[in-house]
PASEBA-1860 file (N, C-alpha, C; in nm, 3 decimals):
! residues 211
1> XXXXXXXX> -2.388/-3.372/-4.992/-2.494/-3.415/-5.082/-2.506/-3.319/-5.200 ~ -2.540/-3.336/-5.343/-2.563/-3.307/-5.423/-2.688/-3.207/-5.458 ~ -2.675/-3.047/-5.434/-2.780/-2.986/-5.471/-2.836/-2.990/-5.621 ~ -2.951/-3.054/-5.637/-2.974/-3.107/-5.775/-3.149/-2.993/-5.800 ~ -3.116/-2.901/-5.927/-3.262/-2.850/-5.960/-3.306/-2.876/-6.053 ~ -3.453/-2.873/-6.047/-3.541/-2.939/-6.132/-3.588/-2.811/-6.219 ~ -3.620/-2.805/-6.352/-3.607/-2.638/-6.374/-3.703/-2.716/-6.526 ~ -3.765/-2.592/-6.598/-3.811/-2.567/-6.724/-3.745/-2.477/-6.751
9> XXXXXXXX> -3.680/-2.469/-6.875/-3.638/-2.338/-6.943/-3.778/-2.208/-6.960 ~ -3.685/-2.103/-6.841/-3.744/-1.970/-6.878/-3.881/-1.958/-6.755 ~ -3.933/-2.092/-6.708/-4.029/-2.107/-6.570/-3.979/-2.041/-6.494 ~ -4.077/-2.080/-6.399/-4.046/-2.019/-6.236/-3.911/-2.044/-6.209 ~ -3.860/-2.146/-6.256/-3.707/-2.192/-6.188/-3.626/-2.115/-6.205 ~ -3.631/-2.047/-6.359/-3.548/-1.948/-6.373/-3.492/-1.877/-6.260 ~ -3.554/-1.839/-6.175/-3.523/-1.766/-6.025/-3.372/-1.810/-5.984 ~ -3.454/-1.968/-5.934/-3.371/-2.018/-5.853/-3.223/-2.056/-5.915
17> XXXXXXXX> -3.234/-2.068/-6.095/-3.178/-2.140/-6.164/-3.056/-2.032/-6.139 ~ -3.078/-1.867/-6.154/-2.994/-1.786/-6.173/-2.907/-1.741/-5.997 ~ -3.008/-1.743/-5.926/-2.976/-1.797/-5.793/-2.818/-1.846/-5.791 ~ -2.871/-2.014/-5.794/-2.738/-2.043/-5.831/-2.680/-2.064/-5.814 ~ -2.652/-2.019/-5.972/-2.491/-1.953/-6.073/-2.447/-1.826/-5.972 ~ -2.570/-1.718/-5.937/-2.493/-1.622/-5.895/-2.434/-1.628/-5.717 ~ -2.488/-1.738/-5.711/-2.444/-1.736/-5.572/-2.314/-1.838/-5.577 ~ -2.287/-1.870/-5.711/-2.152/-1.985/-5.721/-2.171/-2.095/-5.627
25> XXXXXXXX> -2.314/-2.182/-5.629/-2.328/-2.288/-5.537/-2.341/-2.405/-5.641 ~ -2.210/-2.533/-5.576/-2.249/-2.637/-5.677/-2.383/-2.693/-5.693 ~ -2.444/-2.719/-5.812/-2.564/-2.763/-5.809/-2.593/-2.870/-5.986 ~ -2.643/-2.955/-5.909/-2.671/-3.071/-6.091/-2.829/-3.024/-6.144 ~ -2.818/-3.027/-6.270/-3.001/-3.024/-6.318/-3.041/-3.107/-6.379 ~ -3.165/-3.138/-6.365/-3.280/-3.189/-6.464/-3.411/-3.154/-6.492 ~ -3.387/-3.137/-6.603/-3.470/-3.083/-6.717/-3.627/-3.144/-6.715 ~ -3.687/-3.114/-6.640/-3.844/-3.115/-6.632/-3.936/-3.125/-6.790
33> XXXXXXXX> -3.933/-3.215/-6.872/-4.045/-3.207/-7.030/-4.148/-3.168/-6.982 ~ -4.215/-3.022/-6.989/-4.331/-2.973/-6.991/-4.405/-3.079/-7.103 ~ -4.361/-3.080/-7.209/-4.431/-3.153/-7.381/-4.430/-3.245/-7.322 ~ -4.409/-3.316/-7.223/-4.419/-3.514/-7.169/-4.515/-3.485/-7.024 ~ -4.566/-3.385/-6.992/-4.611/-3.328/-6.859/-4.551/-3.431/-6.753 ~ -4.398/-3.443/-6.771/-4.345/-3.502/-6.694/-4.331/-3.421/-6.555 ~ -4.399/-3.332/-6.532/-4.426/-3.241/-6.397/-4.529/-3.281/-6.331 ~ -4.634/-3.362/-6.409/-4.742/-3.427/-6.336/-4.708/-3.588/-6.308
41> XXXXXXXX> -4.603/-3.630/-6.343/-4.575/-3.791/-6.301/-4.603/-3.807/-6.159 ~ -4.614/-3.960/-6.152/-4.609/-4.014/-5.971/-4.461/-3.942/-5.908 ~ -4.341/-3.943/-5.987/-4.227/-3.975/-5.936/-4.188/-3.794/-5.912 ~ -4.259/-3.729/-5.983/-4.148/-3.610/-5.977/-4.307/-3.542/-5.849 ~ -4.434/-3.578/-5.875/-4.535/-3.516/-5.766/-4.497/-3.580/-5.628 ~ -4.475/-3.677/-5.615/-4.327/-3.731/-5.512/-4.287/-3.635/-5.423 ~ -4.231/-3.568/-5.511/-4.119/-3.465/-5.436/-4.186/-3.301/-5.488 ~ -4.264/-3.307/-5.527/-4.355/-3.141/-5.576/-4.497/-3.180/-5.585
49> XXXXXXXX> -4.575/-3.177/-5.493/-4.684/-3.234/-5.514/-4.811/-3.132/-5.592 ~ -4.744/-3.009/-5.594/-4.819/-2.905/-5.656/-4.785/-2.900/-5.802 ~ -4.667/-3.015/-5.867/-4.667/-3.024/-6.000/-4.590/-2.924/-6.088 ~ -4.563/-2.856/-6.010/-4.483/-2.726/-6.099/-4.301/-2.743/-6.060 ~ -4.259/-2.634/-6.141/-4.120/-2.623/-6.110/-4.123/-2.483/-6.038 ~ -3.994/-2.458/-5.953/-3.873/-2.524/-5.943/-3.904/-2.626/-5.829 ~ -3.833/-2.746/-5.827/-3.778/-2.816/-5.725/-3.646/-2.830/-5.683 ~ -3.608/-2.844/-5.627/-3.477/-2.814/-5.514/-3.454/-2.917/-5.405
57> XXXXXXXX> -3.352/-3.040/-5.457/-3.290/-3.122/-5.352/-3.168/-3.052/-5.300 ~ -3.227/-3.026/-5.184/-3.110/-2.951/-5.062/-3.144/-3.075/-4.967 ~ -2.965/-3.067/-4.900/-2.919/-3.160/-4.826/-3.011/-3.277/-4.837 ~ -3.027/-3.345/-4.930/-3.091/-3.469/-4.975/-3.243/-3.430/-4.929 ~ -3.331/-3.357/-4.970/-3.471/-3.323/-4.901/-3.547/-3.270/-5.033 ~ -3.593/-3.287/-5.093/-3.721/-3.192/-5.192/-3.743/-3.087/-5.182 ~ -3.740/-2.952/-5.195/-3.811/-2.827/-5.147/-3.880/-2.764/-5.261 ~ -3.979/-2.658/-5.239/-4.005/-2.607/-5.347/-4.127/-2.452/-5.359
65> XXXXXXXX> -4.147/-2.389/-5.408/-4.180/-2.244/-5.394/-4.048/-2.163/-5.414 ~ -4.067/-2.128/-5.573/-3.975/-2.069/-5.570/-3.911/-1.903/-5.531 ~ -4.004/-1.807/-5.436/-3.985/-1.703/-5.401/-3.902/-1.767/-5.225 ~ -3.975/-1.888/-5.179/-3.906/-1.916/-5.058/-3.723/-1.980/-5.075 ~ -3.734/-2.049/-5.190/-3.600/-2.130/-5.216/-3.475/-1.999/-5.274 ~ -3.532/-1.865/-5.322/-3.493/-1.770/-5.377/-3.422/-1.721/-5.230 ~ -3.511/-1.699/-5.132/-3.501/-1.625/-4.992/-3.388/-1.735/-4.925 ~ -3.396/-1.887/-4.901/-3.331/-1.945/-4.832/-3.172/-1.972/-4.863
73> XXXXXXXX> -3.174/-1.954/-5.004/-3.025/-1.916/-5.107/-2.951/-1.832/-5.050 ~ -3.048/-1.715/-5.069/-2.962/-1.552/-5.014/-2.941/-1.544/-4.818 ~ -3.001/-1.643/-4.791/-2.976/-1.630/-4.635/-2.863/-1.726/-4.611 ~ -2.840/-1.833/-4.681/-2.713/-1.964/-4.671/-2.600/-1.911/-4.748 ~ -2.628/-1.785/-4.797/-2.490/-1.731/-4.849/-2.485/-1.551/-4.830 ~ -2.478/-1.506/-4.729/-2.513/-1.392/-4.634/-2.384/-1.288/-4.741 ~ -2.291/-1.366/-4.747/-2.147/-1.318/-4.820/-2.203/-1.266/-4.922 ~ -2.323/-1.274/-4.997/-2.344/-1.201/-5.145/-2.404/-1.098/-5.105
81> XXXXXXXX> -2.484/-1.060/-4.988/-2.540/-0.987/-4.975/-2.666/-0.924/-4.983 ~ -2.724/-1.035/-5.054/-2.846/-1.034/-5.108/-2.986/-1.030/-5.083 ~ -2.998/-1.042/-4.887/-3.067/-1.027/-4.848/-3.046/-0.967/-4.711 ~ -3.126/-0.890/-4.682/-3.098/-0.812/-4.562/-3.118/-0.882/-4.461 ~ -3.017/-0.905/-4.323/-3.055/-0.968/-4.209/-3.161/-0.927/-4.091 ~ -3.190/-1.030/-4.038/-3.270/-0.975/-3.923/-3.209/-0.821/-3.831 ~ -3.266/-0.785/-3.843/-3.244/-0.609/-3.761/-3.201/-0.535/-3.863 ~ -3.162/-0.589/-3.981/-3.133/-0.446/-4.102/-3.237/-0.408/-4.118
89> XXXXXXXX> -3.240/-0.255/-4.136/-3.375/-0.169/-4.128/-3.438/-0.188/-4.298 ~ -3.371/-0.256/-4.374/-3.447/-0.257/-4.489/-3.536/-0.406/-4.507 ~ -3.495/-0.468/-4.379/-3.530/-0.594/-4.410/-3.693/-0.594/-4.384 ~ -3.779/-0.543/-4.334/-3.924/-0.516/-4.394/-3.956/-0.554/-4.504 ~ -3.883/-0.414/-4.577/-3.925/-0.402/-4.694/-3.874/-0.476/-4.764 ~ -3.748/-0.559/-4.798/-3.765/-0.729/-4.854/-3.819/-0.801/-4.830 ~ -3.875/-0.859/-4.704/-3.971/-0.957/-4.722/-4.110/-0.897/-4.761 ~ -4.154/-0.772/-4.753/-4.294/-0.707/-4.833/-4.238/-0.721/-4.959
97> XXXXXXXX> -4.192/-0.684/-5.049/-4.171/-0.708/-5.167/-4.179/-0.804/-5.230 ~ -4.070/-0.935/-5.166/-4.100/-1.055/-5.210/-4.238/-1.149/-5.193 ~ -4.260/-1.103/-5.087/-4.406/-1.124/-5.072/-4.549/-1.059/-5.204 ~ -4.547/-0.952/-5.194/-4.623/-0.862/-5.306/-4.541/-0.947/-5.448 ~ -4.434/-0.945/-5.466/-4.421/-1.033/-5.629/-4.495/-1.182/-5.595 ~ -4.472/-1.224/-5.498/-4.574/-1.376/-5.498/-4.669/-1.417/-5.503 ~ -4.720/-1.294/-5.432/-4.896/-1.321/-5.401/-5.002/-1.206/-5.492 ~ -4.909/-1.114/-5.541/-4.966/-1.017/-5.639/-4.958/-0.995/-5.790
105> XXXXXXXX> -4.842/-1.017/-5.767/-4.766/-1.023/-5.994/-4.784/-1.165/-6.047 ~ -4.719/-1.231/-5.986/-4.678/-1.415/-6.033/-4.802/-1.452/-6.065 ~ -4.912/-1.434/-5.973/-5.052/-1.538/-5.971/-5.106/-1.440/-6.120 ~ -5.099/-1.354/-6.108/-5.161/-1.244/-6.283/-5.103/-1.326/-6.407 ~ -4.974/-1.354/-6.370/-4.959/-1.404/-6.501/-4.964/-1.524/-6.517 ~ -5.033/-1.599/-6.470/-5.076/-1.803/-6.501/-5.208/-1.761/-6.492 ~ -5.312/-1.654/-6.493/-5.412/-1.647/-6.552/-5.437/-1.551/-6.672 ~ -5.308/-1.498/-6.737/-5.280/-1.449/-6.811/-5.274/-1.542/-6.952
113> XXXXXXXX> -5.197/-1.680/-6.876/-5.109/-1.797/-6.956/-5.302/-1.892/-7.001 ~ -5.331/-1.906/-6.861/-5.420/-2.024/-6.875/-5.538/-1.964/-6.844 ~ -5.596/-1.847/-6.908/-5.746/-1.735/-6.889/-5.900/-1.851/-6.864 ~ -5.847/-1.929/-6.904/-5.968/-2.034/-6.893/-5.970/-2.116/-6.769 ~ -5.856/-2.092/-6.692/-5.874/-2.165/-6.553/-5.927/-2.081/-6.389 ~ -5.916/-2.003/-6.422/-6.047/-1.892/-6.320/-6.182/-1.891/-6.377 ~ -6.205/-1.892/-6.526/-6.356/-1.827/-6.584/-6.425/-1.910/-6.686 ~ -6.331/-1.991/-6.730/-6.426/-2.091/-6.805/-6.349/-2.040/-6.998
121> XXXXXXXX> -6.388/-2.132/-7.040/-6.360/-2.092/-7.252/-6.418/-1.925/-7.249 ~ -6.548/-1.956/-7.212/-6.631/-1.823/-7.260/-6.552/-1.732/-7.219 ~ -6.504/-1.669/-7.088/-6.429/-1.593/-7.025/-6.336/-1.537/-7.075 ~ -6.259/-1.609/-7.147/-6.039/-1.592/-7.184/-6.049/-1.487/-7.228 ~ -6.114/-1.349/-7.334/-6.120/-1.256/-7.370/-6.089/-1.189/-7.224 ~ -6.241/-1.159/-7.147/-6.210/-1.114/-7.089/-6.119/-1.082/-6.934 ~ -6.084/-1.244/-6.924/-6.011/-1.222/-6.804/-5.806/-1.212/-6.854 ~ -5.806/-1.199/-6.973/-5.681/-1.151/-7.034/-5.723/-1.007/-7.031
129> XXXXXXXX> -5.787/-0.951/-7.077/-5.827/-0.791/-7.016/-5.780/-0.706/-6.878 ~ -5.856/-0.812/-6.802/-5.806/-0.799/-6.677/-5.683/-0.811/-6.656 ~ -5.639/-0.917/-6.645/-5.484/-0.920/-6.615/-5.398/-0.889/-6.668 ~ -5.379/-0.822/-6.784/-5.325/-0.726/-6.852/-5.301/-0.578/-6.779 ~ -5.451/-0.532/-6.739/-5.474/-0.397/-6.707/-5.407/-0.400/-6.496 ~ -5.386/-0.535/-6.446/-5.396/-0.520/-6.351/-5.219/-0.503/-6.361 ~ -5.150/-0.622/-6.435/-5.035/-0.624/-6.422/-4.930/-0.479/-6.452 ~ -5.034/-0.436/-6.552/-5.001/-0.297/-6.605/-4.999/-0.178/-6.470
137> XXXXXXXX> -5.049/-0.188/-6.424/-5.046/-0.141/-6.275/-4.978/-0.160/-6.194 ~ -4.940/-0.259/-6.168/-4.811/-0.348/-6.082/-4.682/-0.264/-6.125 ~ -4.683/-0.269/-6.272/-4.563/-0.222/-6.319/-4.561/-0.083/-6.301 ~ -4.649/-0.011/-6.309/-4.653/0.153/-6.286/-4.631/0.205/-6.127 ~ -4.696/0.112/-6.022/-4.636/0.096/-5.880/-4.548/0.091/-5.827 ~ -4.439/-0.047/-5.920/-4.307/-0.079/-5.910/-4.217/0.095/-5.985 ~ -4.239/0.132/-6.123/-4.186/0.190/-6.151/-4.169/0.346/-6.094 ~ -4.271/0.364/-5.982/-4.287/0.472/-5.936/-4.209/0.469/-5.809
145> XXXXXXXX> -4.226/0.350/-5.749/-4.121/0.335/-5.632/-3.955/0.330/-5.701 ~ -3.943/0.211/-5.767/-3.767/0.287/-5.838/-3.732/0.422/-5.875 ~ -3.832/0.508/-5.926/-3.822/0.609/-5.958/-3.759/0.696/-5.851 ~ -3.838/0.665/-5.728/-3.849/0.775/-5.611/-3.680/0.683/-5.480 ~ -3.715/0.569/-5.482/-3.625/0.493/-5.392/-3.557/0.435/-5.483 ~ -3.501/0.420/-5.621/-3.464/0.296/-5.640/-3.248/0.346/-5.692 ~ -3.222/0.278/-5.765/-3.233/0.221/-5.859/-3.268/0.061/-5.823 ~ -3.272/0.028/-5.710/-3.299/-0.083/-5.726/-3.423/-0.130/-5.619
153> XXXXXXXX> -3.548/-0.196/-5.572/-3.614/-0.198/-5.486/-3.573/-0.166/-5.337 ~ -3.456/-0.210/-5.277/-3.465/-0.136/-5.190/-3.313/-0.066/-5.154 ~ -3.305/0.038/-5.259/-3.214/0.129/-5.282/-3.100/0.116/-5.409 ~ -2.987/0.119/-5.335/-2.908/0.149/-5.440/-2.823/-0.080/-5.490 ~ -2.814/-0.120/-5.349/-2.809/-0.261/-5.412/-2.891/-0.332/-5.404 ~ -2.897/-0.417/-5.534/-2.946/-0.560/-5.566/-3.022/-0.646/-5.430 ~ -3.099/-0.674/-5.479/-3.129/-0.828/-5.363/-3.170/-0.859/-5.415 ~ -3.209/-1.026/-5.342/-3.312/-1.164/-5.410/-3.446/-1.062/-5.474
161> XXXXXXXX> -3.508/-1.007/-5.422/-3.632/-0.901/-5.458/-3.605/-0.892/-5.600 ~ -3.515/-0.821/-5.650/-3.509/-0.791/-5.777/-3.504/-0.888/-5.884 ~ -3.405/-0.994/-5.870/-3.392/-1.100/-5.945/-3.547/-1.155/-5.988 ~ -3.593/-1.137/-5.831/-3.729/-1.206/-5.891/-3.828/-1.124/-5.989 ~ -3.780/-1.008/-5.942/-3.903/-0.893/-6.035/-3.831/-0.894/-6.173 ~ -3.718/-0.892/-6.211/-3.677/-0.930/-6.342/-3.706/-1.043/-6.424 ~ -3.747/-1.129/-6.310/-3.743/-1.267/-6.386/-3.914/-1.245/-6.487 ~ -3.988/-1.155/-6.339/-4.156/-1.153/-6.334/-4.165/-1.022/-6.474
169> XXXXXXXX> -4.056/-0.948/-6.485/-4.111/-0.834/-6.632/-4.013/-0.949/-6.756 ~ -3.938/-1.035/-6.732/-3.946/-1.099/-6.876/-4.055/-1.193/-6.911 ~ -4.075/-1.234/-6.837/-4.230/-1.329/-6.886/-4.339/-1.196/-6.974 ~ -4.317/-1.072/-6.913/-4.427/-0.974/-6.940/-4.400/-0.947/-7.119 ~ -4.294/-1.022/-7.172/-4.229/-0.946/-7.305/-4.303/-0.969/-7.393 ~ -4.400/-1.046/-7.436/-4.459/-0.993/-7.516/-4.640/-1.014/-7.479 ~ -4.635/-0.941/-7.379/-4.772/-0.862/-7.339/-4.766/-0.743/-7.446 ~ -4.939/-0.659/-7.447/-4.936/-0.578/-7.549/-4.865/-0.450/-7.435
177> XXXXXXXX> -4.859/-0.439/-7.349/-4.747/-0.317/-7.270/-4.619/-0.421/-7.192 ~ -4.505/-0.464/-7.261/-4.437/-0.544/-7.171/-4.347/-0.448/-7.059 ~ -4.294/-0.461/-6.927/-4.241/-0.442/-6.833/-4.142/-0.297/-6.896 ~ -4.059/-0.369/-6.991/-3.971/-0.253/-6.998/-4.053/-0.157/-7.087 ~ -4.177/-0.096/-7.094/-4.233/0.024/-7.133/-4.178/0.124/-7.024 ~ -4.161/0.081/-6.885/-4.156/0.161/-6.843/-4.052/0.208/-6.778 ~ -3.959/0.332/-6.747/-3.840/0.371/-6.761/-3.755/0.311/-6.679 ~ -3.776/0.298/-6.543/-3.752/0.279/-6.428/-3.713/0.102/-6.396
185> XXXXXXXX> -3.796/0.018/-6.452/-3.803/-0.070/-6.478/-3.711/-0.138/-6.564 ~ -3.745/-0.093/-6.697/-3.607/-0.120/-6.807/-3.482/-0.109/-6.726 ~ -3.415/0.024/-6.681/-3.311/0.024/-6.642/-3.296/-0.073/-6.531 ~ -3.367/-0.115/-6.424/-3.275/-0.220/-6.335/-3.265/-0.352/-6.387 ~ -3.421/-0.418/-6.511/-3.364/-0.500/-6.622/-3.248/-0.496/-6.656 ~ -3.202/-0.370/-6.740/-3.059/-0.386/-6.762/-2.954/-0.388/-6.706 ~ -2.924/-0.360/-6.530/-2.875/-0.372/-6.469/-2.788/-0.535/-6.473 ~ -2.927/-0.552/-6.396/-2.926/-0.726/-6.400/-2.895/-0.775/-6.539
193> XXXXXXXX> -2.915/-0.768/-6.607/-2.903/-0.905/-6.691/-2.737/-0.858/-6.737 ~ -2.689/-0.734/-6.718/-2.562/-0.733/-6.739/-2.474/-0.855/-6.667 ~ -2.529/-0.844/-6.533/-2.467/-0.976/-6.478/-2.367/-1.087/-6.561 ~ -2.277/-1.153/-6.494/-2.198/-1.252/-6.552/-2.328/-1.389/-6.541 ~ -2.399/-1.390/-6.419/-2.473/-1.511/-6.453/-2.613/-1.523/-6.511 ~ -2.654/-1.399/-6.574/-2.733/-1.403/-6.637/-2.689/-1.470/-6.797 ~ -2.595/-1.466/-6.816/-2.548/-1.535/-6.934/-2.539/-1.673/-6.946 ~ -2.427/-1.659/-6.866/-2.444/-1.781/-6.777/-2.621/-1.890/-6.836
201> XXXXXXXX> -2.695/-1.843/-6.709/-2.829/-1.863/-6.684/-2.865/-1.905/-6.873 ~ -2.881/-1.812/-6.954/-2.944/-1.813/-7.083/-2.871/-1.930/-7.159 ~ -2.738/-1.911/-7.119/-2.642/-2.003/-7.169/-2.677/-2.178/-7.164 ~ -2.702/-2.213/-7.029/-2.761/-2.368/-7.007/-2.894/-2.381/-7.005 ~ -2.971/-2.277/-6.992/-3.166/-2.283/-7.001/-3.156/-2.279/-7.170 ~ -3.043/-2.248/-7.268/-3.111/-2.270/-7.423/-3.159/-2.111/-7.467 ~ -3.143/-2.020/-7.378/-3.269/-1.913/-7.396/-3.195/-1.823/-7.516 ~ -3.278/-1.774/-7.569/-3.257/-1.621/-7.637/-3.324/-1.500/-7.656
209> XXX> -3.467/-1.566/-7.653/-3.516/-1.412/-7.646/-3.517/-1.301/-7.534 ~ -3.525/-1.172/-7.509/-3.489/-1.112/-7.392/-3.363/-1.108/-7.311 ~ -3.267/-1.112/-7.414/-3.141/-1.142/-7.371/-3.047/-1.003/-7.380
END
């Protein structure tokens, strides 16, 4: 069957989108019109009933959350390496990580995007304040752990973890402190996007900025 993803250029899908390419898994796309809120149709809430991207037809089925579809990639292709197996002693600390980017960074920045959907019009000043100052923190956390353990979250190689935290400091680019302010950070950015499928990735999403 045809792994087919449903993606916005530069969204959440991005994840999965770079996923992948880098995992060299055949896969078809379609292009989700945010401008047509063709993410809220009968046909595509169908199969994503939470309305967002990414979606993911695996073995003819719908799936979707893209920190879980990120995790189930790197476990169906063990050969990249990308995620630590059950009894690897680092594997804790990948699923805490990926966890903390899901439930801690990601949700900051769609009230970053949409400040009026926690607090109301009156609010958007200040709950962009907030999530500015919180995310800014996130990043000083993250950059203090690469600093001390890294170059990469959990050590010296790559995993799904990172991809996603790269994906989570380019959205940050033009915050008034974006991601790569900080040293530690920048460099595994640049790590990654050296990648062959990060090009790749920019190459069929249309993208350019942060490239």
């Amino acid at each position: 069957m045809t792994t087919t993803l449903y993606f916005a250029p530069g969204a959440a899908s991005f994840l999965v989108h770079w996923l992948l390419i880098e995992l060299d898994v055949p896969h078809a796309l379609e292009r989700v019109d945010f401008s047509q809120r063709a993410q809220k149709s009968a046909a595509y809430l169908a199969m994503n009933p939470n309305g967002v991207v990414p979606t993911l037809v695996l073995d003819g089925k719908p799936q979707y959350e893209a920190a879980a579809l990120a995790m189930l990639l790197a476990e169906r292709h063990p050969q990249a390496g990308l995620a630590p197996a059950a009894g690897d002693p680092r594997r804790a600390d990948y699923l805490q990580w990926m966890f903390n980017l899901a439930n801690m960074v990601q949700p900051l920045f769609r009230q970053w995007w949409y400040p009026h959907e926690p607090a109301g019009e009156a609010q958007v000043d200040a709950v962009k304040a907030h999530c500015a100052a919180r995310i800014e923190a996130e990043w000083q956390r993250i950059d203090d752990h690469l600093g001390a353990h890294g170059p990469c979250l959990l050590g010296e190689a790559p995993s799904v973890a990172d991809f996603y935290l790269v994906m989570l400091m380019r959205w940050s680019r033009n915050m008034p402190r974006p991601a790569t302010d900080w040293p530690h950070l920048a460099a595994l950015a640049a790590r990654l996007k050296a990648r062959p499928s990060f090009a790749v990735l920019y190459e069929r999403e249309g993208l350019a900025e942060w490239a």
